[in-house]
Every structure is written in structure tokens, then in C-alpha cells.
N, C-alpha and C positions, 0 to 999 in steps of 0.2 A: 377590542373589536373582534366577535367570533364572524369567518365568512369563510365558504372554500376555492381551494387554489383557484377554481376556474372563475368564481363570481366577482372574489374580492377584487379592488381598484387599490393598488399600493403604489407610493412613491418606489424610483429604479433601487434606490438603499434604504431596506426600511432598518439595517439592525446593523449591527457586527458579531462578530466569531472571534474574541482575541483581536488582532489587526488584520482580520480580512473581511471583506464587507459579505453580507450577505443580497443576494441580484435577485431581480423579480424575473428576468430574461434569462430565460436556460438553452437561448438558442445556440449558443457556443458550445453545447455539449453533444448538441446532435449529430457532429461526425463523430463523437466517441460512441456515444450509442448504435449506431448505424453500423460500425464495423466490430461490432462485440459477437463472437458468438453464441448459439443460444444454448443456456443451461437445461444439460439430458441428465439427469440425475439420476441415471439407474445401470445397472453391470455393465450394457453396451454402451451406451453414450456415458461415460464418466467425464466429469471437469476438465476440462483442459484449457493452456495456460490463453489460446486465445479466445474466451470465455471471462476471463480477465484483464488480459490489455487487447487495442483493438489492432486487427488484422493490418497490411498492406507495411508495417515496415522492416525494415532490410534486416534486424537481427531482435533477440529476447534473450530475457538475461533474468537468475532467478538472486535476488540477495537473502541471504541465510539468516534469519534472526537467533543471534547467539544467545545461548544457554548462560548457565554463571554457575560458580559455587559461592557458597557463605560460611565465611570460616568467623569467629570471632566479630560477627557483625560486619564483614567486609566482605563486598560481591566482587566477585572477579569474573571476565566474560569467559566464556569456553566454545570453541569453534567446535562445528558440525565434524568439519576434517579430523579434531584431536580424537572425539569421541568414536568416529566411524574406527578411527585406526585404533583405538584402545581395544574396541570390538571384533575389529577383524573383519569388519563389512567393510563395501563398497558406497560410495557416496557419489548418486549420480542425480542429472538432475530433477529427477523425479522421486526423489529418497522421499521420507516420513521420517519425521525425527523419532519416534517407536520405532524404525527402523533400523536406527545407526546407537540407538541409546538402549540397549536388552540392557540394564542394570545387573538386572539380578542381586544377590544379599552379599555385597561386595562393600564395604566399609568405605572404600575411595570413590566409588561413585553414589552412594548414595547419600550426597551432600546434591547433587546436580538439578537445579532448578530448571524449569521448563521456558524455554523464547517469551518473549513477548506475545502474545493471543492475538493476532489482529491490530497490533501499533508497533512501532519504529521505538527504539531508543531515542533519546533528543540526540545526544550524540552523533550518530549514525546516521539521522534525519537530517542534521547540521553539516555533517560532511557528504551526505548523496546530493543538497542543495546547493554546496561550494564546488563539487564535483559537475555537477547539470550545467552548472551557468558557465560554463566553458561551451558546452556546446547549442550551447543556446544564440538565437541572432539577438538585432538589438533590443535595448529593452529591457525591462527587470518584471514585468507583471505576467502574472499565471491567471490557473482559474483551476479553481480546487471544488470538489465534490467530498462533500460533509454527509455522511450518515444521521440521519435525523433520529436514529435511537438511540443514541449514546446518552440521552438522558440529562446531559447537562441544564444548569436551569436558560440557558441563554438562549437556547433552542424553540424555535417555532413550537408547541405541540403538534401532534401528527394533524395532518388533513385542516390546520390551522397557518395563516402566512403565506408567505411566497408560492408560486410552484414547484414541484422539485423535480431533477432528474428521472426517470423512471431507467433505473438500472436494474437486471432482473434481482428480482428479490431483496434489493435494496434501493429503496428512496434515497434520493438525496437532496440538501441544499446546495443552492449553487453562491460559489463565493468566487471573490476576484481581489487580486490585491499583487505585493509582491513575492518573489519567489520564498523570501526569506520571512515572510508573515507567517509562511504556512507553521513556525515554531513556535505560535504566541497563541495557539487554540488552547482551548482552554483542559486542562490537568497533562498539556506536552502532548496531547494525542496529536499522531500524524495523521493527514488527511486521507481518505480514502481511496481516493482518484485522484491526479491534478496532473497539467501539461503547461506549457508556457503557449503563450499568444500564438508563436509562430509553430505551434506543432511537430516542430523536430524530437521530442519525445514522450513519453504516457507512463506515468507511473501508479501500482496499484498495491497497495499493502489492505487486502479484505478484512472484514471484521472477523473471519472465520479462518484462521493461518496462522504460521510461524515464518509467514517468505512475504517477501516483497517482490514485485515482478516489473522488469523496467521495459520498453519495447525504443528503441533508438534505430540507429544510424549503425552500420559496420564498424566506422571506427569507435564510433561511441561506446557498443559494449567491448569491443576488443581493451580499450582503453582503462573502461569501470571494471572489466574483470581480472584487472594487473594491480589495480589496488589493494595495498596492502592493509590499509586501515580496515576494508570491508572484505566477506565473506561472499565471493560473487561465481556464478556458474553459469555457462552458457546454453541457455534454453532456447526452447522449438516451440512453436505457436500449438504443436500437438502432442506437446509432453502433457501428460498429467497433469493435474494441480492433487497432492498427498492432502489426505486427511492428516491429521495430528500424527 
């Protein structure tokens, strides 16, 4: 059945995403949208973090997608922190990993592979999940925003299916499930957007980044930024977002 978002008539589940359903109702997204900033893409207005997650909560917090080496067929993760300090730069929350990683033609660091582009490790997605639902009320179900070009084949084509999010510059699907579905999408990708029912946080890993960016509660980022499993920095709704 070809129709578009606005004409077609679909049951509330026409599909799934791995174990999260995909929704024909994207009214759950409209306080996300509503408090996003709007993307200035040019010298004066550049990106900033709240242009990414939505405005109005108590703290922002940036997670580091760790670098790796491969020695012998084996990745090992490598912090932002290790390399800033191998370099002698400062790592603040508005770094650029070009920033903190000058390589240069140094034999020890040029084994050093680049973050994840735009996805979470499952890992690290697995423990920000096990991490969130602490401060989460009751309840295990979220609602996750799926980028609709990732091309997978389970995917709507564009302008075909449900309606989507209209996030700037990126569409999305909107899906609902529970918090820990969001690890069964399909090739491990993390979702792009997603919050639990109750709104006490918003989590954002873009298709175009090596950060994730959480927006929570005071104690919540004080909390995720003592973590030692993760790489976590305490950001401002008007820090930067770094290119590459």
C-alpha cells in the first residue's frame, strides 16, 4: 500500500523496529519538539547542545563515545580524557575529538580508531539504560525516535507509512516500547531521541556526532557523571555541539 503520512488510514501498530513498535500518533513527541532549539547553521548561531536535547531541565550532561585501538584483532576502548592528556590539551565540554586527538606520525597513536559516528556502543547503551531506570517513575515504557534513513530494510520508505517526527533536519519514526527494547533495533543501532513516559529525562545520540547528550534532574547528571563505567561531562544547554 503506497499513500502519504497525511492521507494514509493505518492501524495505531502497523510494523515493529526489533522490539519496539512503530506508532501512527507522534503526539507524545510534541513537547520534545516544542522545546528544541532552532538549528543556525552558520558562524553566529552554531549548534548548540540545546538544539539537541529540549530546554527547561535542571542540568545537561555530554557522554563521550570512546575511541579504541586494534592491536592483534582486538579493540580496546580509549577515553577522550587518556588521549587529551597524551596531547597536552584540555578536554572541556565542548571539545572536538580533532581536538584532543592531533595524532600526528607517532607509531602509538596511530592505531587510534574514531567513536562511534552517530550510535552508542551496545555496551554503553545497555549501561546508560540500567543507569536511567533508576531515575525513572514507575513504569518500564519509553518512546524512542528512529531516524528513518538508516536504510534498514524494516523501515517505512521515506514519505511512505506512518507519520514521523519532524525534527529539524531529521525525520523520524516514532516508536514506544520498553526501555530496554530500545537494544533489539536492528544492527545494535541506538535510537536517536528517546525519554520514558514520565519525562524526567531526554536522551540524544544525532546521526551526525561522537557525543551523546542526556538533559535530566540535578541529581541525575551529578549522579551519571560519577560513573565510572562511562565517559561523562557536565554540559550547558549553550555549549556548542563540536563537529567531528
Amino acid at each position: 500500500m503506497h499513500c502519504s503520512a497525511r492521507s494514509c488510514s493505518l492501524p495505531l501498530v502497523i510494523s515493529h523496529l526489533g522490539d519496539l513498535r512503530i506508532v501512527t500518533d507522534v503526539s507524545p513527541a510534541e513537547w520534545v519538539v516544542g522545546r528544541l532549539a532552532p538549528w543556525n547553521l552558520d558562524a553566529d548561531h552554531p549548534l548548540r547542545v540545546r538544539s539537541m536535547v529540549p530546554s527547561g531541565f535542571e542540568a545537561y550532561a555530554r557522554l563521550l563515545h570512546p575511541a579504541h585501538t586494534v592491536h592483534d584483532g582486538t579493540r580496546s576502548p580509549v577515553r577522550w580524557s587518556e588521549l587529551a592528556l597524551r596531547h597536552g590539551t584540555e578536554l572541556r565540554a565542548d571539545s572536538s575529538f580533532s581536538s584532543i586527538n592531533d595524532d600526528g606520525p607517532s607509531e602509538s597513536t596511530s592505531l587510534i580508531r574514531e567513536p562511534a559516528d552517530g550510535d552508542m556502543d551496545t555496551n554503553e547503551l545497555a549501561e546508560l539504560i540500567s543507569f536511567l531506570r533508576q531515575w525513572t517513575g514507575p513504569g518500564d515504557r519509553g518512546w524512542f525516535c528512529v531516524w528513518e534513513g538508516y536504510g534498514w530494510l524494516e523501515l517505512p520508505q521515506q514519505f511512505e507509512g506512518p507519520p514521523r517526527v519532524q525534527l529539524e533536519h531529521r525525520a523520524c519514526l516514532l516508536c514506544s516500547g520498553r526501555l530496554e527494547d530500545a537494544l533489539t533495533l536492528p544492527l545494535g543501532q541506538a535510537p536517536m531521541l528517546w525519554w520514558p513516559q514520565d519525562r524526567s529525562w531526554c536522551v540524544r545520540t544525532d546521526i551526525d556526532g561522537y557525543s551523546t547528550y542526556v538533559a535530566a534532574s540535578n541529581e541525575c547528571i551529578t549522579a551519571l557523571i560519577s560513573l565510572a563505567s562511562l565517559e561523562v561531562l557536565l554540559a550547558d544547554p549553550d555549549d556548542l555541539v563540536p563537529q567531528q
